[in-house]
N, C-alpha and C positions, 0 to 999 in steps of 0.2 A: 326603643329606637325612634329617632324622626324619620316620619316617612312620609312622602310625599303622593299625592293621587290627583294625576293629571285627568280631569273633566268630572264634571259634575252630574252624569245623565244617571239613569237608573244604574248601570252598572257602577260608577266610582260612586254615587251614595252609599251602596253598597257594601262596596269593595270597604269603604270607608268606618262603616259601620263594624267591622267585622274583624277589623285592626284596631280601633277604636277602644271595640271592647277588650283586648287583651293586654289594653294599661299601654298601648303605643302612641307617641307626640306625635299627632294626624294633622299635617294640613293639605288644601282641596283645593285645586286652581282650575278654574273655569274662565274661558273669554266671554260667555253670556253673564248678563247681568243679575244672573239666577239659576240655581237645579231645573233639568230638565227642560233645555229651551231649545231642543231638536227632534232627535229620535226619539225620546219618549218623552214629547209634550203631548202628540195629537194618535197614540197606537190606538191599534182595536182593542182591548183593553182586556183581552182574554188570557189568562193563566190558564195555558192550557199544556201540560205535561204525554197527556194521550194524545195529540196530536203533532207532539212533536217530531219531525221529519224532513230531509231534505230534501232541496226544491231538483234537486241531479235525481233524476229518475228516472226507469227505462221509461223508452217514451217519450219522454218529458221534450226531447229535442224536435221533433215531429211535430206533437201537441202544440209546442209554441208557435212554427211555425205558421202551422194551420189557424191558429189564433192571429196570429199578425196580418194576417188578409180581411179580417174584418174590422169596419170602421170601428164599431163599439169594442174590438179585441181588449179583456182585461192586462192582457200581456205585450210591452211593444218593445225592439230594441231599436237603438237609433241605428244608423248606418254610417255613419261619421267613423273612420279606422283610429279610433284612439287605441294605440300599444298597450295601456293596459287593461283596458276593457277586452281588447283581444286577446291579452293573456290570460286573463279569468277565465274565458269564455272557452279559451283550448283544455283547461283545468278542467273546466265543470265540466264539457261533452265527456271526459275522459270515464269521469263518475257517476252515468246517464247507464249503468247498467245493476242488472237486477244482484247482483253478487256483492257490488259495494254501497249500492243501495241497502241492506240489509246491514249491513257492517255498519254505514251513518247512522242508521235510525236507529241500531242498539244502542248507539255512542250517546245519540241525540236525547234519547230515553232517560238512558243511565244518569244524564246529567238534570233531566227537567222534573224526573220525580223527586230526584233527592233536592233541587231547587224549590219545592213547592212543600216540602216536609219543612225546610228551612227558613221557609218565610212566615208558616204559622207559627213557628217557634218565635220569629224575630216579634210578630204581632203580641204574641202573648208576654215576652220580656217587655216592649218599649209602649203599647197600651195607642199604639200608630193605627189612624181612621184613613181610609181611602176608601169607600163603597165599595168595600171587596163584599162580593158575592158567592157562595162555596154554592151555585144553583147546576155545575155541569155543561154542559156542553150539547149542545143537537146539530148535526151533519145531515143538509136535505139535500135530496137526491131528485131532481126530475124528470128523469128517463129514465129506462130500464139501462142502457148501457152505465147509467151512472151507479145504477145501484148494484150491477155486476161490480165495479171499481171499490163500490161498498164492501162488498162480502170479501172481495180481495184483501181493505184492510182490516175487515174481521176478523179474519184469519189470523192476520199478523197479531192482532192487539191480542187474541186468546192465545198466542206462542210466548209473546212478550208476559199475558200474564196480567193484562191490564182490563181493568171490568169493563162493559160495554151491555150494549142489545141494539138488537137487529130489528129495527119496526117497520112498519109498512105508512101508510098516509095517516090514516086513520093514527094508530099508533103515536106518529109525532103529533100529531093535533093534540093526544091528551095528554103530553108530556107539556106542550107548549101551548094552551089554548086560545093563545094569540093569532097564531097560525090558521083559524076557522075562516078566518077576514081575507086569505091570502088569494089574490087574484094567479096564482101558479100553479101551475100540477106539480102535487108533491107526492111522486109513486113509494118513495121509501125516505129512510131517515137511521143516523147511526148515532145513538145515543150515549155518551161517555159521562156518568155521573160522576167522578172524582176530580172535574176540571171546575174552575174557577173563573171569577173577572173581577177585578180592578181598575181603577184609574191611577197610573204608574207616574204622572206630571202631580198628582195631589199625594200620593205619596213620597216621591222624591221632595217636594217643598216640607211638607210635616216634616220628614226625616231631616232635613237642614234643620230645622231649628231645635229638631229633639238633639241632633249631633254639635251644634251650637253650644248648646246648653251642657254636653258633658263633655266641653273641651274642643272638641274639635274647629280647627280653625279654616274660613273658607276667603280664597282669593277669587271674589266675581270680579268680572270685567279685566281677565290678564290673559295675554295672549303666551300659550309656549311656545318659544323661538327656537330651541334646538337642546338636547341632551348634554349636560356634561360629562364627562367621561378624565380620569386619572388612570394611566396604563390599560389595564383590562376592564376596569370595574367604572361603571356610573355611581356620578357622586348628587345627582340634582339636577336640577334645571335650569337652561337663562329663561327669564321670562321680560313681559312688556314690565313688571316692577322688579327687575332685578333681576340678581342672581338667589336661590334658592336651594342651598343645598339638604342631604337627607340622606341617610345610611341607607336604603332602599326608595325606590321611585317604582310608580305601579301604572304603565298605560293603561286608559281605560276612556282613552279619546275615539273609539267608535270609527267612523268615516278618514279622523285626520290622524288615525295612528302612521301607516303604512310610509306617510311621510317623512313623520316624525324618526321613525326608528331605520329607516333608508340609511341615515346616513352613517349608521353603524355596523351597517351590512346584512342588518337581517331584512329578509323577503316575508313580509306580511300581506300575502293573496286576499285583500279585503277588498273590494270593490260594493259602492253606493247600487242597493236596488232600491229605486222609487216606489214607494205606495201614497194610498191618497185615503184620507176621513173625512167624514161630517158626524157634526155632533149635531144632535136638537132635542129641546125639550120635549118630554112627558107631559101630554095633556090629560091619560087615560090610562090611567094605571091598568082596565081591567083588558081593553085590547093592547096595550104596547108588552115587547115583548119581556119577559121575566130573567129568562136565561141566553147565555148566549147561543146564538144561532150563527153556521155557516153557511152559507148557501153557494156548492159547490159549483151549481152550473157557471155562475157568476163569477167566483171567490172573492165572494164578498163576507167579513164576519160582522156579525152585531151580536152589541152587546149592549148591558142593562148597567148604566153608572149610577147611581142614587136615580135620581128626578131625570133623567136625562140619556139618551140612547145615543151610544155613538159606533157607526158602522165603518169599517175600511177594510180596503181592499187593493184590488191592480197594483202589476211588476212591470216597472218601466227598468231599462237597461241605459241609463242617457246621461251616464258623468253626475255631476254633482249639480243639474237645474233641478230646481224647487217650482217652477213655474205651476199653476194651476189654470188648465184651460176651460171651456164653460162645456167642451164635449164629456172631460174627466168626471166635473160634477154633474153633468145631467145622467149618466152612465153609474154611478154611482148613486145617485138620488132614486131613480126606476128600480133598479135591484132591491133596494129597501123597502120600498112604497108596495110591491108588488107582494111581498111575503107579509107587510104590516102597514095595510092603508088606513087604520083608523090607531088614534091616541097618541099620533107624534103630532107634530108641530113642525113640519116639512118647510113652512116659509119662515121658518126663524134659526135655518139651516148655518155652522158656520164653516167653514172648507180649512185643510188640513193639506198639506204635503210632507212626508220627510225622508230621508234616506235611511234605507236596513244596513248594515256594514256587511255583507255575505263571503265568507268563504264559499269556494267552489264545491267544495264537498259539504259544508254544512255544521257540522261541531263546531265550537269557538276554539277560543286559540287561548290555554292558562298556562300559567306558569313562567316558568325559566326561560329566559331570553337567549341567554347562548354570552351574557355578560354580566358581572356580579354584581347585586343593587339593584337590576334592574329586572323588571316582572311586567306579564303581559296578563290582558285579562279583555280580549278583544273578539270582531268577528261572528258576533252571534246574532246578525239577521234578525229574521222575522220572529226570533223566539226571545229577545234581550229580555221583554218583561218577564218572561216564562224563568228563565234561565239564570237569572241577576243576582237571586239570594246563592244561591248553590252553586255558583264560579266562584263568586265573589268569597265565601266562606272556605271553598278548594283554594285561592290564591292567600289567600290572609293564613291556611295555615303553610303554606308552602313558606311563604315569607317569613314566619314564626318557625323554620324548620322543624314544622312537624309531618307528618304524613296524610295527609289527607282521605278523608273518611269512603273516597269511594275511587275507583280503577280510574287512572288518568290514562290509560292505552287510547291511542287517537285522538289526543285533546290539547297536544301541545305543540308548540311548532315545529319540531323536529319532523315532523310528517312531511312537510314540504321542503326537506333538503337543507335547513339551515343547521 
């Protein structure tokens, strides 16, 4: 089949990848002038499968709250009544309780481990470098109420099934011994060996030219103008170089889907949540940090890219600005500095903003559109890196009508009424 895959970020490399391999005519239309030149140029860089979870939480709506009254709050929303920021927003409080809380994060699971089994495979077929690091994961906790929060998700991970340990300070110091330097009190810490980190922007570029090279063909700098459609079925796309048609077309334009497929009548509940990064070099291999770290009080995550540490964090609620202000990065600079003040290179700091595409419940959105030819593969937030082998590999066989190797219950749009 010719198929076509609108956007180039980590998920349609992917997606791409994964069609590719199955003898299919793949071409890849991106308006950047290259892979990964948004959401996943500047992520925290964590493959992180055990922590995969949605941000609808009991609580969660209170929590924010009380976070938004403070100047340095990792969490802000704007107050500007944008219609569909308010309709996310009525979505999410909807699924802010501890019953469908539990139902997302089986979902969220279900998809992030099989995604991370998928991606070593991809690694071991295609012989792709990106400082991926198989070093785990450490969750620091600086209060005792944080580390109650702790054993709560303890609980779940040992129901789910997922390995872990429960340490104390001491504990994560010797997991992490970077963390000796750290000007914070760190009462506890949750340990997740099976998680990972990568840089997903040096991936996606390798994987252009490894996909280059076996055929597949990429439209940089082309804008998608709107879907074609014959009676029932999508036949292509108009783009800024034409028209381009394709026996299947597969969204995987992230933030500017919900647009895009509006005017076919399907409701894609994706709304932009803002986070913000700094990358800096590694001066000091023996204090900078090894594995990745969370640091819950904050939520800030860092992580270990080759030579080079890049932390991100903060959820802004505020449309689609990218703006980066100098409260963001100082606020994000202290959180770092404070868990690992020697071995980085803090003045050679460089500042990051991008948008997560978030459904309100948290799963992404695969599959069937609700029109033939055409395929979604959208919506997955804060976990796209996490997530992006093992969607992408679910929509590629879906489009191959085969079945797909793991329970699509909660993962496709039909959940939201279309």
């Amino acid at each position: 089949m010719k198929i076509l895959v609108l956007g180039a970020g980590v998920v349609g490399i992917s997606t791409a990848y994964y069609l590719a391999r199955e003898g299919h005519d793949v071409e890849v239309v991106e308006r950047h002038p290259g892979a990964a030149m948004e959401t996943s140029f500047g992520n925290a860089g964590g493959l992180c499968p055990s922590f995969a979870a949605p941000w609808a939480a009991p609580g969660m709506p209170v929590k924010v709250l009380k976070m938004a009254l403070k100047a340095d709050a990792p969490v802000r929303f704007s107050l500007w009544p944008e219609p569909a920021r308010l309709r996310w927003t009525r979505q999410w409080l909807k699924q802010c309780n501890a019953a469908q809380f539990r139902v997302n994060k089986l979902r969220m699971q279900r998809v992030a481990h099989y995604s991370l089994a998928c991606l070593r495979e991809l690694m071991g077929e295609t012989g792709v470098a990106f400082d991926f690091h198989a070093g785990g994961v450490l969750q620091l906790f600086q209060t005792k109420a944080e580390c109650r929060y702790g054993d709560i998700a303890a609980s779940a991970l040992k129901e789910f099934g997922i390995a872990h340990s429960v340490l104390d300070g001491r504990g994560a110091m010797a997991v992490e011994p970077a963390l000796r330097d750290a000007a914070i009190n760190i009462e506890g810490a949750l340990h997740l060996p099976a998680d990972a980190s990568g840089d997903s922007h040096v991936f996606c570029q390798t994987m252009t030219a490894w996909l280059a090279n076996a055929g597949v063909r990429f439209r940089f700098g082309t804008e998608v103008r709107r879907l074609l459609r014959e009676g029932g079925r999508v036949v292509g796309a108009e783009t800024s170089a034409g028209i381009l048609k394709a026996d299947a077309t597969v969204v995987a334009l992230g933030n500017q889907a919900p647009a895009l497929v509006a005017a076919l009548g399907i409701r894609l509940p994706v709304y932009p949540l803002k986070g913000f990064s700094i990358t800096m070099p590694v001066t000091d291999g023996e204090h900078a940090p090894n594995m990745s770290v969370m640091d819950e009080h904050n939520k800030v995550m860092v992580s270990r890219l080759g030579n080079r540490i890049r932390a991100a964090g903060m959820a802004e609620l505020v449309g689609h600005d990218l703006s980066l202000k100098p409260r963001q990065k100082a606020v994000l600079v202290r959180a770092v500095r404070n868990m690992f003040p020697n071995g980085i290179d803090y003045e050679k700091a460089t500042f990051w903003a991008g948008l997560r595409p978030m459904t309100p419940d948290g799963p992404p959105i695969l599959g069937a559109s609700g029109w033939d030819g055409l395929f979604l593969n959208s919506g997955h937030g804060s976990n796209g890196w996490t997530q992006a082998c093992g969607t992408s590999r679910v929509v590629a066989d879906i489009v191959c009508g085969r079945k797909p190797e793991i329970d699509l219950e909660g993962l496709t749009v039909d959940r939201f009424g279309n």
